[in-house]
C-alpha positions as CSV (number, residue, x, y, z in Angstrom):
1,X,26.9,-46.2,67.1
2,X,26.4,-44.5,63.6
3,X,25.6,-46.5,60.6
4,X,26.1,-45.3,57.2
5,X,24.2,-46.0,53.6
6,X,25.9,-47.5,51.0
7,X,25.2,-48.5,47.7
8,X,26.5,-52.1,48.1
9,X,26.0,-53.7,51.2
10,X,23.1,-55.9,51.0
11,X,20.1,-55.1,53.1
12,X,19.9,-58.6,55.0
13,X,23.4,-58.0,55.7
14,X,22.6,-54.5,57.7
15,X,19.4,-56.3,58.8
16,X,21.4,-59.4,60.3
17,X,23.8,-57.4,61.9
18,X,21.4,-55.4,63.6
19,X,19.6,-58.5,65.1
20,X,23.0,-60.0,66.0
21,X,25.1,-57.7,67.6
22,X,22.0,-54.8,68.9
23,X,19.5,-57.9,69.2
24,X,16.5,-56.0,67.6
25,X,14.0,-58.4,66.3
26,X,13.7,-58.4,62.6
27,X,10.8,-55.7,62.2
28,X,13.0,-53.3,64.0
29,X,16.5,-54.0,62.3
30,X,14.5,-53.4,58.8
31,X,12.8,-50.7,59.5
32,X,15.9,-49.3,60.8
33,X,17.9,-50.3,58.2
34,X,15.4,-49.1,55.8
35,X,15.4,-45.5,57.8
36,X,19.4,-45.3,57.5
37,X,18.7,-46.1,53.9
38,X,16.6,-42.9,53.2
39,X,18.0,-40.5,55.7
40,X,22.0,-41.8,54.7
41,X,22.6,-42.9,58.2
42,X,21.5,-43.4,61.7
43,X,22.3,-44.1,65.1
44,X,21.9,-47.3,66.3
45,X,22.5,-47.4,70.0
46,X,24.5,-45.0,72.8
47,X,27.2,-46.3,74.6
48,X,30.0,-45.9,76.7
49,X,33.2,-45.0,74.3
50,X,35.2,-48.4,75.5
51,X,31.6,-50.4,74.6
52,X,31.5,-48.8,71.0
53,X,34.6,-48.3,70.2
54,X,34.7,-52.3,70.8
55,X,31.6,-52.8,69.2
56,X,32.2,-50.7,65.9
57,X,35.7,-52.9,66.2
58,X,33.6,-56.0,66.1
59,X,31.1,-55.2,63.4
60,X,33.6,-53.8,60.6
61,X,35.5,-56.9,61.8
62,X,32.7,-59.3,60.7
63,X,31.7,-57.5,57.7
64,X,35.2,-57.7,56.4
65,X,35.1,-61.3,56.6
66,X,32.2,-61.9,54.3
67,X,33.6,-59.1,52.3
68,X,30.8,-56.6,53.3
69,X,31.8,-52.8,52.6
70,X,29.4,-52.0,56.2
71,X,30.6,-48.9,57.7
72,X,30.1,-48.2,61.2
73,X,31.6,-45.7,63.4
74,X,31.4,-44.8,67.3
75,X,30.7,-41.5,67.8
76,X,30.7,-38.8,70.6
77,X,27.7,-37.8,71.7
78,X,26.7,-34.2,70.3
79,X,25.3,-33.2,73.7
80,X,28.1,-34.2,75.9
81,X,30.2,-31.5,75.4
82,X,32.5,-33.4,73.4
């Protein structure tokens, strides 16, 4: 699960997010967030393709309710010969 910086979602947004669908505790979802933030993104968790693909699915959903420009994307694995 890749998460991408952008220059208008709110940082408690990526922060809540974090805690509610990865359930890191708030000192890891900020210093996450705050590493995606420097580095322009960063994976958040591996995971089968059905489980991210749903998750991803789930996330953008949420974020596009409370109008939230979040982008997340589910990934291959680089080492998996994908």
């Amino acid at each position: 699960m890749i998460f991408y910086n952008d220059d208008y979602t709110t940082k408690w947004f990526v922060v809540h997010v974090l805690e509610q669908f990865f359930h890191m505790n708030e000192t890891t979802a900020t210093a996450f967030m705050m590493a995606v933030h420097e580095q322009g993104k960063g994976c958040a968790g591996i995971y089968t393709r059905d489980v991210a693909e749903t998750k991803a699915s789930q996330i953008m959903d949420y974020a596009r309710e409370l109008q939230m420009p979040l982008m997340v994307t589910a990934e291959p694995d680089e080492d998996d010969g994908s």
